[in-house]
C-alpha distance (Angstrom), angle and dihedral (degrees) to the residues before:
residue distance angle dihedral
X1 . . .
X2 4.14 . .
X3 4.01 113.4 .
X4 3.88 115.1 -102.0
X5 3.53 112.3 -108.6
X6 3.95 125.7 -95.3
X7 3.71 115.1 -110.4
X8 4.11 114.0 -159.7
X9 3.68 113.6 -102.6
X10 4.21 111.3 -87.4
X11 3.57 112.8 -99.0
X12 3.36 103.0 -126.0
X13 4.07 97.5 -175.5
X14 3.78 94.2 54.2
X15 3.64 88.5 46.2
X16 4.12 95.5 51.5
X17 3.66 83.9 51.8
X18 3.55 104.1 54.0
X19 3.76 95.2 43.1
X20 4.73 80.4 51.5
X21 3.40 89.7 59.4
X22 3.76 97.9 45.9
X23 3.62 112.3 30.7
X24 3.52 130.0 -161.0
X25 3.81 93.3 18.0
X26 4.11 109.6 118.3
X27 3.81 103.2 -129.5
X28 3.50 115.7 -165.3
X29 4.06 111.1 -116.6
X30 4.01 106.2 -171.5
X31 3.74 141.9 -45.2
X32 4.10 124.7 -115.7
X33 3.61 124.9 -166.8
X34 3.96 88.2 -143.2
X35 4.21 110.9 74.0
X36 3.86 73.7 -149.7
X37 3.54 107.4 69.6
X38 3.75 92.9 34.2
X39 3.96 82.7 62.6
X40 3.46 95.3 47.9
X41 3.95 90.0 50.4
X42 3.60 90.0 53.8
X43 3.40 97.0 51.6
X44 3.71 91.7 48.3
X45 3.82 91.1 54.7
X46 3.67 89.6 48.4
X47 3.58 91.6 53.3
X48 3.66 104.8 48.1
X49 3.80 89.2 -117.6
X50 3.90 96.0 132.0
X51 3.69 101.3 69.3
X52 3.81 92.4 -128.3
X53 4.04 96.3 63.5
X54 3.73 94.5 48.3
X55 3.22 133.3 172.6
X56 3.65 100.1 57.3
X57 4.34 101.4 -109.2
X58 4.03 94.1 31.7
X59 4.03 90.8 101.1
X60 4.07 126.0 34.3
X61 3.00 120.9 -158.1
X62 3.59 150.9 -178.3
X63 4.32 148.7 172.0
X64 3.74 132.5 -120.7
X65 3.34 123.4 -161.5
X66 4.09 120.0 -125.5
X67 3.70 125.5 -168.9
X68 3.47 97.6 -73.8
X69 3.72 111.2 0.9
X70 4.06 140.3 29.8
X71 3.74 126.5 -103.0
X72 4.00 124.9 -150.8
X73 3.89 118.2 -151.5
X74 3.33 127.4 -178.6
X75 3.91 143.7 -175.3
X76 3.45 135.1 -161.6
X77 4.40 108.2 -124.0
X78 3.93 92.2 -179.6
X79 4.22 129.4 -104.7
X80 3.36 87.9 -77.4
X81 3.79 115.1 68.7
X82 3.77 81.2 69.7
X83 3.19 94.9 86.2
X84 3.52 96.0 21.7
X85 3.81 103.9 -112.4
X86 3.92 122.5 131.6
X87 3.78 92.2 -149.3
């Protein structure tokens, strides 16, 4: 059995600041062959625990599985549905 291939880290910056200048739109982040790690990546998004989608609620996001792997998109909702205000 041959080794899957290596993909280069996500780059989690560049991502938060594509989904800032068009938000709303679910962007697709990166793709892991573990269902796992894609959760986990998700979750950290959600959270705010990568540096670049801080505060914790200013990106949702969520995974889709594909055929053989899972897929993590993201958007960016704004600071404020945090806390739940529209202002």
């Amino acid at each position: 059995m041959t080794r899957p291939t290596r993909r280069p880290p996500a780059s989690h910056a560049n991502a938060a600041d594509r989904m800032r200048n068009a938000p709303g739109t679910w962007m697709h982040i990166t793709t892991y062959p573990a269902r796992y790690s894609a959760q986990n990546t998700a979750s950290r998004i959600r959270t705010g625990q990568y540096e670049a989608y801080a505060p914790a609620g200013a990106y949702e996001a969520r995974i889709q599985p594909t055929e053989i792997e899972t897929a993590v998109y993201a958007r960016y909702v704004g600071a404020a549905a945090q806390n739940g205000s529209t202002a």
